[in-house]
C-alpha distance (Angstrom), angle and dihedral (degrees) to the residues before:
residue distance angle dihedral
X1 . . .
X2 3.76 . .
X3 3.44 81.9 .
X4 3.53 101.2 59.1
X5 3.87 87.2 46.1
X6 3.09 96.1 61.0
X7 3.81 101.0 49.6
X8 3.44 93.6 43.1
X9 3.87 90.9 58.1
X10 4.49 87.4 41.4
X11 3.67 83.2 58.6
X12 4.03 97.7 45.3
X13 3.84 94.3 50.3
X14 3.95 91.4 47.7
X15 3.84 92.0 50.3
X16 3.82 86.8 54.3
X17 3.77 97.3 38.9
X18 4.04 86.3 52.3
X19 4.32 86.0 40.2
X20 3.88 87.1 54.2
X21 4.02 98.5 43.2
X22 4.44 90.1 40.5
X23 3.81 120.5 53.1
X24 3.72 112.8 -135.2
X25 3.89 118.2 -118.2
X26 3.53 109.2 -91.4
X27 3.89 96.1 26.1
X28 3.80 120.8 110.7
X29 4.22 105.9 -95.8
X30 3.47 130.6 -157.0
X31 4.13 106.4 -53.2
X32 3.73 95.7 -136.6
X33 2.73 109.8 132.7
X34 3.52 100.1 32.9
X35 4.20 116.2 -164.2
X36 3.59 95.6 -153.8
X37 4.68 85.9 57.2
X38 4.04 80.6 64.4
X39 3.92 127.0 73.8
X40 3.22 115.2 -99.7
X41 3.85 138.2 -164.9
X42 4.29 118.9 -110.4
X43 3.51 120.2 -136.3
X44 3.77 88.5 -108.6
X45 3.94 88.6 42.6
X46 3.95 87.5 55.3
X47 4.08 93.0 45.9
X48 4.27 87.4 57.5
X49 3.95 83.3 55.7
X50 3.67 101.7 43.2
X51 4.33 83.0 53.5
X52 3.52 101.4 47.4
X53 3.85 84.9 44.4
X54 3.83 97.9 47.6
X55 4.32 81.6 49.5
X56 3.65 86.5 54.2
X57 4.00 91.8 48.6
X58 3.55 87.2 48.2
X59 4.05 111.2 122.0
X60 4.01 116.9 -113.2
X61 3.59 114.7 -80.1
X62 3.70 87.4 21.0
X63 3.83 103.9 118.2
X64 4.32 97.9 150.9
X65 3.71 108.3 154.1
X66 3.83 95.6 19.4
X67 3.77 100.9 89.7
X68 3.74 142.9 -127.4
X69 3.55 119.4 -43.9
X70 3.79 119.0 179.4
X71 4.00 107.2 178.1
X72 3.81 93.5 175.1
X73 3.79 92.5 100.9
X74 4.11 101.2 12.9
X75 3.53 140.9 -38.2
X76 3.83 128.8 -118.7
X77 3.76 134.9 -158.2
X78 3.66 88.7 -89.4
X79 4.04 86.2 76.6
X80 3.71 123.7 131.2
X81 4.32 90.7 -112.5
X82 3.63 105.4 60.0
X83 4.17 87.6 44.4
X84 3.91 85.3 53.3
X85 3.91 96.5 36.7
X86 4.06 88.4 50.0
X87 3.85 93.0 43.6
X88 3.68 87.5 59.1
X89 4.12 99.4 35.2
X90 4.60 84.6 53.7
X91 3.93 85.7 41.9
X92 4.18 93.7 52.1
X93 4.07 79.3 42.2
X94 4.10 89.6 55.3
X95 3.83 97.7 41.2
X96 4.35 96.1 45.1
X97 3.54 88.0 43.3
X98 4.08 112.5 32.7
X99 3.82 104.7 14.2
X100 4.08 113.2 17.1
X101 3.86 89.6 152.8
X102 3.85 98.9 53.6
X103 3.90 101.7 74.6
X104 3.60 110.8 161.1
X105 3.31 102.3 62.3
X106 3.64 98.5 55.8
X107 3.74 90.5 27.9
X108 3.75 93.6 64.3
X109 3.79 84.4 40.1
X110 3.84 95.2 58.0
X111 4.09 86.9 43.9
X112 3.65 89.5 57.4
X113 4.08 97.9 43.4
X114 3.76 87.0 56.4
X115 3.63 91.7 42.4
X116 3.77 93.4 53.3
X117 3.88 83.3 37.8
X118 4.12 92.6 69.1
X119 3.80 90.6 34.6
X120 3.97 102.3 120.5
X121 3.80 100.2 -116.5
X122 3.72 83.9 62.3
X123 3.88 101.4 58.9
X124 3.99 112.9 11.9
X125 3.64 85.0 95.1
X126 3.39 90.4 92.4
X127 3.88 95.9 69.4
X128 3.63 86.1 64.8
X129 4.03 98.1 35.7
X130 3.62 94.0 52.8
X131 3.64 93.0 59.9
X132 3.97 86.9 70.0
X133 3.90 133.0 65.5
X134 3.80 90.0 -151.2
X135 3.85 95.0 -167.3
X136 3.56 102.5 98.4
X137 3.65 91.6 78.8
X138 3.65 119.7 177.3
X139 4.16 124.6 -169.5
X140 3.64 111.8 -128.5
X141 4.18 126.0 169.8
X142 3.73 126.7 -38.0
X143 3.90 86.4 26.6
X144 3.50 101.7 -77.3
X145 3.64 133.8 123.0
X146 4.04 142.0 -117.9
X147 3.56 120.0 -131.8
X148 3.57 118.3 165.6
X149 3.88 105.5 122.6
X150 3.68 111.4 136.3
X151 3.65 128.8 -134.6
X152 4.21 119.0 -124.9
X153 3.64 91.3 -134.0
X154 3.76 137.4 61.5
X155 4.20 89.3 18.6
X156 3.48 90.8 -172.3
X157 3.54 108.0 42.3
X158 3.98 143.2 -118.5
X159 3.74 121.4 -72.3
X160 3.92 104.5 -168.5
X161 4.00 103.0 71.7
X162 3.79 93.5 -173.7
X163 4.31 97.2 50.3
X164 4.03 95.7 69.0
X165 3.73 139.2 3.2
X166 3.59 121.2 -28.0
X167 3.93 91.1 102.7
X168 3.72 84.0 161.0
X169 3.75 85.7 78.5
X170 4.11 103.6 26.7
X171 3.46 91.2 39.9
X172 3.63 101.1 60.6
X173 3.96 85.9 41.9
X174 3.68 97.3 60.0
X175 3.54 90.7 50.4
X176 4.13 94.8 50.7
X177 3.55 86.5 48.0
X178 3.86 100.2 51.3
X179 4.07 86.4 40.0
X180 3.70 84.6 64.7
X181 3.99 103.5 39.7
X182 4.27 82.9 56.6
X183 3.44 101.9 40.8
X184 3.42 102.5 48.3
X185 3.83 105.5 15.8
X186 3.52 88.2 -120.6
X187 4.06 117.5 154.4
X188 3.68 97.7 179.8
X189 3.95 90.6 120.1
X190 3.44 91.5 49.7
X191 3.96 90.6 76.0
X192 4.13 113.9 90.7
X193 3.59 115.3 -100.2
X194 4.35 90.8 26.2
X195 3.45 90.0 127.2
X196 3.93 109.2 44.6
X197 3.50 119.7 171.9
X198 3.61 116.6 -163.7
X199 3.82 125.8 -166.5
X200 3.86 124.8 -166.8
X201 4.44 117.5 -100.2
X202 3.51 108.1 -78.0
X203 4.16 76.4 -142.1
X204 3.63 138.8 38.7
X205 4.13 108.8 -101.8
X206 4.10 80.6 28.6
X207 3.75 120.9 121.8
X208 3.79 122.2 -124.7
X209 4.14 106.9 -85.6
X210 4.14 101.0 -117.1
X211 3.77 118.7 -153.4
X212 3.97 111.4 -165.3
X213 3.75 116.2 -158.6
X214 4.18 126.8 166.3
X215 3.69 118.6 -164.2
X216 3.84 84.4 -100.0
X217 4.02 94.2 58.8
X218 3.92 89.6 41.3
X219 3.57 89.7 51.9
X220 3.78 94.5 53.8
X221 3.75 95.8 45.4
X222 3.66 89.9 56.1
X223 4.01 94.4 44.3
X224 3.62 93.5 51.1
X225 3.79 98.7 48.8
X226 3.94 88.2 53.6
X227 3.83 90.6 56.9
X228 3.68 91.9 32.3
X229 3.79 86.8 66.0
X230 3.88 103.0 35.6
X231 4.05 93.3 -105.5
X232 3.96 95.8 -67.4
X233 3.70 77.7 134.1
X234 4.11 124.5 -108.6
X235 3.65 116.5 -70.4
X236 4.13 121.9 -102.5
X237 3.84 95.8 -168.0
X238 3.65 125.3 19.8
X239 4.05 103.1 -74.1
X240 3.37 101.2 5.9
X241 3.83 137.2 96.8
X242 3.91 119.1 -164.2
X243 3.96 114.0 -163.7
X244 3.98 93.3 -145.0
X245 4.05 94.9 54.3
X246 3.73 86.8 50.1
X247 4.10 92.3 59.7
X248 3.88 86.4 60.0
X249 3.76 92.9 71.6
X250 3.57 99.9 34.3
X251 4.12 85.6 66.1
X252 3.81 85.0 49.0
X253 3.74 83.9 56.7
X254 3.57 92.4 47.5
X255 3.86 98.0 53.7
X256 4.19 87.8 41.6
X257 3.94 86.5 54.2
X258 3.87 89.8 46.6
X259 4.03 98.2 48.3
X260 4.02 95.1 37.4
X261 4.02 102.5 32.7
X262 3.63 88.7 -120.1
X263 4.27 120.9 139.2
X264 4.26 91.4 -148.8
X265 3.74 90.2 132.8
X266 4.32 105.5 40.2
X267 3.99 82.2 62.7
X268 4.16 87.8 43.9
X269 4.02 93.2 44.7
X270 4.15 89.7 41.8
X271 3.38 96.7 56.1
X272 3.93 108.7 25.5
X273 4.14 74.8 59.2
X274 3.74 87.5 57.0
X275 3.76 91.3 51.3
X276 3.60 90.4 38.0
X277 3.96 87.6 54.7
X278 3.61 102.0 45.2
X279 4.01 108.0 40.2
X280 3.76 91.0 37.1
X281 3.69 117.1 -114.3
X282 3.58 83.4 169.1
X283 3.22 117.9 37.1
X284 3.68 114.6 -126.5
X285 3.28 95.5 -152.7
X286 3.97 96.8 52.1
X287 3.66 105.8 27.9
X288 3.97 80.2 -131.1
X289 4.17 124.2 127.7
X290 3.59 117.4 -119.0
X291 4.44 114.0 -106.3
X292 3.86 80.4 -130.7
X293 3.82 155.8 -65.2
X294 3.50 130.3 -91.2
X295 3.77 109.2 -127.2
X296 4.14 96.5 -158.6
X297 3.48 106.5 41.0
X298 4.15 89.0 28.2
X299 3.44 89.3 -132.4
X300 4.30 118.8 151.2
X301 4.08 112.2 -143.8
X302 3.60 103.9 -146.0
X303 4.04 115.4 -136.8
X304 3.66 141.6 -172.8
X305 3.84 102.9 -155.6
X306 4.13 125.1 141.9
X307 3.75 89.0 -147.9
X308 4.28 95.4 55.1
X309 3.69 82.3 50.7
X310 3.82 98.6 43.8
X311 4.17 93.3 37.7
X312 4.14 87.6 46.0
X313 3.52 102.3 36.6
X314 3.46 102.6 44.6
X315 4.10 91.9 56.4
X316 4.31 97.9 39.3
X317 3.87 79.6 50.5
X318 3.97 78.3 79.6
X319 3.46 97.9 62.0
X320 4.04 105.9 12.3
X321 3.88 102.9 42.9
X322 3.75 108.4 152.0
X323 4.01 90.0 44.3
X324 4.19 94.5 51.5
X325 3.41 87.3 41.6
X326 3.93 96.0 51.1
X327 3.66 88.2 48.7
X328 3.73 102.9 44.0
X329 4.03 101.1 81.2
X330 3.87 85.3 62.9
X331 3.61 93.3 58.3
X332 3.44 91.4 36.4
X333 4.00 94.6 57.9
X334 4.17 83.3 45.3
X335 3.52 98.4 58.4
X336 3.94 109.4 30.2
X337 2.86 133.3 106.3
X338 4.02 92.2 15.7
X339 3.89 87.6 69.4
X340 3.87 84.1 69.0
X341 3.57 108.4 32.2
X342 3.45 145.0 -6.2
X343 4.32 142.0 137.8
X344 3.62 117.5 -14.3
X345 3.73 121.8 -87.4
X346 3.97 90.0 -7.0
X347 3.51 115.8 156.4
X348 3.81 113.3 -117.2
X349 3.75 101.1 -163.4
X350 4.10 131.5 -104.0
X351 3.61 84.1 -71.2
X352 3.50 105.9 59.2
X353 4.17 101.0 102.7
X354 4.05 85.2 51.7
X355 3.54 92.1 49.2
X356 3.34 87.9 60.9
X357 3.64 105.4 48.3
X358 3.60 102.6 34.5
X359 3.76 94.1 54.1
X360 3.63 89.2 42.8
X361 3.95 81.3 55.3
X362 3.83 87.8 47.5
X363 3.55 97.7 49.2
X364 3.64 101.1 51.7
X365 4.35 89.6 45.5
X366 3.76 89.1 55.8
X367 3.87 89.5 47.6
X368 3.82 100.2 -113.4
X369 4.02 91.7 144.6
X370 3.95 92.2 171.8
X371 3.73 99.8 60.1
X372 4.20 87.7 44.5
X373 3.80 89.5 52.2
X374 3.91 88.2 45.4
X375 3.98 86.8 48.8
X376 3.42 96.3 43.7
X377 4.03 98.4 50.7
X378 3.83 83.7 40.5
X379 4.38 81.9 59.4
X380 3.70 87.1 46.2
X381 3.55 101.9 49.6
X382 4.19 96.3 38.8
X383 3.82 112.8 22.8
X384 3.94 97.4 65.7
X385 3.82 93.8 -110.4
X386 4.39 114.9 -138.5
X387 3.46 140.1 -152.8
X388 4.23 103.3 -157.1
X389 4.17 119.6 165.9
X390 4.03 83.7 -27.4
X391 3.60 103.7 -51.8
X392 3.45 126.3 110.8
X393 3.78 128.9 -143.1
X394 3.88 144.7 137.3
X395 3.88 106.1 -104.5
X396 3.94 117.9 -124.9
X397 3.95 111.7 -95.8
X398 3.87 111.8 -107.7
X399 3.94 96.4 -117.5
X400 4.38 88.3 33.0
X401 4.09 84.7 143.2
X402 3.63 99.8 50.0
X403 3.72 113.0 21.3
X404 3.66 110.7 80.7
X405 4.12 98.0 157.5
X406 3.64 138.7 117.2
X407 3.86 119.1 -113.1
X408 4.05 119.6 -110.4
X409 3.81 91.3 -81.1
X410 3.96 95.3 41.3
X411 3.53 101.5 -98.7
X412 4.19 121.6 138.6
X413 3.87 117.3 -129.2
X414 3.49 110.1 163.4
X415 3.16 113.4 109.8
X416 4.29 125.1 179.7
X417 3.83 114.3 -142.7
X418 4.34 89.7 -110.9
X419 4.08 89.9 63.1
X420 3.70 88.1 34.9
X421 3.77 109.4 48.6
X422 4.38 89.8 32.9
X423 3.00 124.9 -6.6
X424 3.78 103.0 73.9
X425 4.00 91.1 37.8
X426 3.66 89.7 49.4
X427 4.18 89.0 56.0
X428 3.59 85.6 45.8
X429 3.67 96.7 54.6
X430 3.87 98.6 33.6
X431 3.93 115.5 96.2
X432 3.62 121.8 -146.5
X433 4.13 107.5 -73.2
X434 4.10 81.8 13.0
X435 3.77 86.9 159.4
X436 3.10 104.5 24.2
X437 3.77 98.6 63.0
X438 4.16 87.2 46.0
X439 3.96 91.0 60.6
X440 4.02 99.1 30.7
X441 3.51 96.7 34.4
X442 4.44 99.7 39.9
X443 3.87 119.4 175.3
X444 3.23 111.2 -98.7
X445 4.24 114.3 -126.5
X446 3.96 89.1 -107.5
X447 4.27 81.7 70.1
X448 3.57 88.2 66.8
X449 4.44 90.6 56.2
X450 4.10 88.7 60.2
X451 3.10 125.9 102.5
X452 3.63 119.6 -100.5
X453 4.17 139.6 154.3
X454 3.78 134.3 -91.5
X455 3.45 143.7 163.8
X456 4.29 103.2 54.5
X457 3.49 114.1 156.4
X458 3.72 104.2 -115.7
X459 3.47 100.6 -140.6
X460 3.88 95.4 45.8
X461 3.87 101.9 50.6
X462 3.35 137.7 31.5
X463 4.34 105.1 -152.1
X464 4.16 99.0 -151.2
X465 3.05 96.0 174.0
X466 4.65 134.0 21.5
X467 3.84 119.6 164.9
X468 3.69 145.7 151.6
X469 3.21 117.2 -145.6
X470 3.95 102.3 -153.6
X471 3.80 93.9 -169.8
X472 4.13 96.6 55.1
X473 3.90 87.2 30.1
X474 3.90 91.4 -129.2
X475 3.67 137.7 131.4
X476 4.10 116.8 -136.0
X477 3.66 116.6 -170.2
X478 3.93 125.6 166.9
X479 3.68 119.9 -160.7
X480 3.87 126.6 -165.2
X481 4.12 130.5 -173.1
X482 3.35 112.5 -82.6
X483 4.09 126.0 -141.8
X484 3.40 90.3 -88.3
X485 3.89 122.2 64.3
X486 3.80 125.4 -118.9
X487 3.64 134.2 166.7
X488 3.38 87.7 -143.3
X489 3.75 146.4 14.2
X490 3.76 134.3 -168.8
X491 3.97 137.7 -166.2
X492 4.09 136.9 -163.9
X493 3.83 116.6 -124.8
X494 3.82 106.3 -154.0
X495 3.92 133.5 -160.6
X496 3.65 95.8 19.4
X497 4.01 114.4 168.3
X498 3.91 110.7 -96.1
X499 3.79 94.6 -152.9
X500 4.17 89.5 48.8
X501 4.10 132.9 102.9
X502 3.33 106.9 -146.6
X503 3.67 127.9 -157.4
X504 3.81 119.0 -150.1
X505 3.64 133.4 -158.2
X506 3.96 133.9 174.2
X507 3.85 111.6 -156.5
X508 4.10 95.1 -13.3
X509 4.29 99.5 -54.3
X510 3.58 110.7 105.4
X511 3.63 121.1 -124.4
X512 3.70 112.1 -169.6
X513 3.87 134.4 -73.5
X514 3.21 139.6 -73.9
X515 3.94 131.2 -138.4
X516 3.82 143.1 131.3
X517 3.80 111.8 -74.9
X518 3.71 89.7 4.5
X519 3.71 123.3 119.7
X520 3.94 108.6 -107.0
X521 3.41 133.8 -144.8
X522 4.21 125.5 -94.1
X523 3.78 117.5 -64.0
X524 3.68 96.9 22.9
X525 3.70 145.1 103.3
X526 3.70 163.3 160.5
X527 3.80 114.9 -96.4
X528 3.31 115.4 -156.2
X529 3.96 98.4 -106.7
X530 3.85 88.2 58.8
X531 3.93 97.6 -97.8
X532 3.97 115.5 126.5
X533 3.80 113.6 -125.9
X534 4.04 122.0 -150.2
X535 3.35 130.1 -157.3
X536 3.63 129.7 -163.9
X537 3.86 149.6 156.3
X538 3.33 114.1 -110.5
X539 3.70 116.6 -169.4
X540 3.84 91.6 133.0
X541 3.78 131.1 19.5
X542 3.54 121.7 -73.0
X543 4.08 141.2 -167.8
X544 3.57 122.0 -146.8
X545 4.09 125.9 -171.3
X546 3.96 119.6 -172.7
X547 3.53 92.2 -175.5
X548 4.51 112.5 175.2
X549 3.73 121.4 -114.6
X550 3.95 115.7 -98.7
């Protein structure tokens, strides 16, 4: 009996010993790593994604929502490249800062972007914009500008938009493709012939003309044509030289340097700085960047334009911080609050939807979160926000191209689809130092060993959130409905340590650990190439921390 006794009270103090040590599933476990410490997509934030994303899933030749773009006798900012380069520069922004360890998604997103960025639609502009020196500019009605002045030479234009010039285009490519190759240590471009650009027979019974460029080749075209002309910076148009396109390839530089050990852009930024310094590209004096240089007569055209500033600034805040942020207030107190609201029905200039966005882009890279709040609520309240398939965006105006005017109580509302579909979304979603921190502060290749999720179905879940914290060795992921309802929705974790105990919890109450051989708790399991696949309902958001065993 005694016996009995004193079993019966062995086995009551164990139970409680293992009670105290193991919370019970449903109770509150130990908050560390808390969810809510990490950043976190908004609702709003998560609708900018889903439309950039749904652009990239777009099919080729598909280019609904994106505007007009008529490249026979120029091509303005409206065009379908700097919507697709900017898509994929705010969704590198979202992944490095919000969800580094969910890759595939915005992987195969940043594939596609570049993909539709070499499509021919895209880029064989440039057989028709080469046939123009566009720098005799002349203003005609509604504040826009005539430029039709052929060149002598090269009547009928260049076909390759990557070999010469045109650094509006290459630029912007080199920079996608060396976003990718860091992000997701992906080499694919790397291979001859990755970037093919094909242009259509000059000749019936002709095949197409094929261009083959590798981010290597690119990289080198766009190197030598900086030294080649003494670091004015590579033309856009014919004859002219804009100081914000030029930034694009210098972060292409940057990221080449970074994945081959190479120093091609500290000579670039060095002395494009000195040119920058000496002829003026921003005025010393204003604070403002010039509209553009004129390559023949090497002649700068001073400007006063929110979007130079906000499209230059935002990208030399990579590599010249303390000097874009010394000079922003003074462009700041220049362009607010007449970005919001001004005299009725005056007319703000063919600029005025870039203004806008690009300073909004500005703003938010140099950390001032009060005027991107103020932009954004002013985009909420006058740009005819819309849900569509999950995204969210601020649809193009009908007359964008033509309608420059303030409304009856001087508000602006045209908006052009490159400040509607990304721009403002991208300001939203960018952090201060957004970019900077990606190029200044790169992953380093043990990032790409953690663990991290795959495999959501897009149009089930939205994943706001997907980090490992290194430190706490713990995985947080947050998952929210997506625009299509399921009952339930599951994810692959990937790369997680074979010789670790887990613990898992879903929105702080501990469900039961994790290991190799183990038994696991409900709505999870091995798959057969050693990932672990959870499944849950998902009628309202939910947090979920598989945090290893000390």
């Amino acid at each position: 009996m005694h016996l009995k006794k004193a079993v019966a009270a062995f086995l009551a103090s164990t139970a409680l010993a293992i009670a105290l040590l193991i919370p019970r599933a449903g109770l509150a476990a130990d908050p560390d790593p808390d969810p809510a410490s990490y950043p976190a997509l908004s609702t709003q934030q998560m609708g900018h994604v889903r439309h950039m994303i749904n652009l990239a899933n777009q099919l080729d030749g598909d280019f609904s929502l994106m505007g007009e773009t008529d490249p026979v006798y120029y091509m303005n900012f409206h065009a379908y490249q700097f919507q697709i380069a900017f898509a994929q520069y705010a969704l590198a922004t979202t992944h490095y800062h919000y969800t580094p360890a969910h890759r595939d998604l915005y992987q195969n997103a940043s594939a596609r972007l570049i993909q539709r960025m070499i499509y021919k639609d895209v880029w064989d502009y440039w057989a028709h914009v080469s046939k123009f020196d566009l720098t005799d500019r002349t203003e005609i009605e509604a504040g826009m500008e005539a430029m039709t002045t052929y060149t002598e030479d090269d009547w009928y234009g260049w076909i390759d938009p990557n070999i010469k010039k045109n650094i509006m285009y290459s630029g912007h490519l080199l920079q996608m493709v060396g976003l990718h190759q860091n992000l997701f240590d992906d080499n694919r471009y790397e291979e001859p012939g990755a970037l093919t650009f094909r242009f259509a027979p000059v000749e019936y019974g002709q095949g197409p003309i094929e261009m083959k460029y590798d981010f290597n080749r690119l990289t080198k075209v766009i190197a030598n044509q900086f030294e080649e002309d003494h670091y004015r910076g590579i033309e856009c148009e014919r004859n002219a030289v804009y100081a914000e396109c030029n930034q694009h390839p210098i972060l292409g530089l940057m990221s080449y340097d970074l994945e081959n050990g190479t120093e091609l852009s500290v000579k670039v930024r060095k002395e494009f700085k000195k040119v920058m310094q000496k002829r003026n590209y921003i005025d010393p004096e204003t604070n403002t960047t010039m509209y553009f240089m004129k390559v023949k007569e090497d002649e700068v055209v001073p400007a006063t334009y929110a979007w130079a500033d906000g499209w230059n600034g935002h990208a030399q805040h990579v590599w010249d911080k303390e000097y874009i942020e010394s000079i922003y207030p003074d462009q700041k107190e220049r362009y607010f609050p007449s970005l919001l609201r001004g005299w009725p029905f005056e007319n703000m200039g063919w600029g005025v939807s870039f203004d806008f966005g690009f300073f909004a882009l500005l703003a938010s890279e140099v950390g001032d979160t009060d005027t991107v709040q103020t932009m954004i609520d002013y985009a909420d309240a006058h740009f005819e926000p819309t849900w569509k398939d999950g995204g969210y965006y601020y649809p193009h105006t009908r007359f964008y191209i033509y309608n420059f005017f303030r409304d009856w109580l001087g508000y602006i509302h045209n908006v052009g689809p490159l400040t509607g579909n990304v721009l403002v979304g991208f300001a939203s979603i960018n952090p201060k130092d957004g970019l900077w921190e990606i190029y200044n502060r790169p992953w380093e290749k043990s990032h790409f060993a953690d663990p991290f999720i795959s495999d959501i179905d897009y149009l089930e879940a939205s994943v706001t959130q997907a980090v490992f914290d290194r430190e706490k060795d713990a995985l947080v992921v947050t998952l929210v409905a997506g625009p299509v309802a399921s009952s339930t929705v599951s994810f692959t974790v990937r790369q997680l340590g074979t010789d670790k105990t887990y613990a898992l919890l879903k929105d702080g109450a501990y469900l039961g650990d994790i290991s190799k051989g183990g038994p696991l708790p409900p709505g999870t399991s091995w798959q057969e190439d050693g990932s672990l696949l959870i499944t849950t309902a998902l009628r309202e958001s939910h947090s979920f921390v598989i945090k290893a065993n000390q």
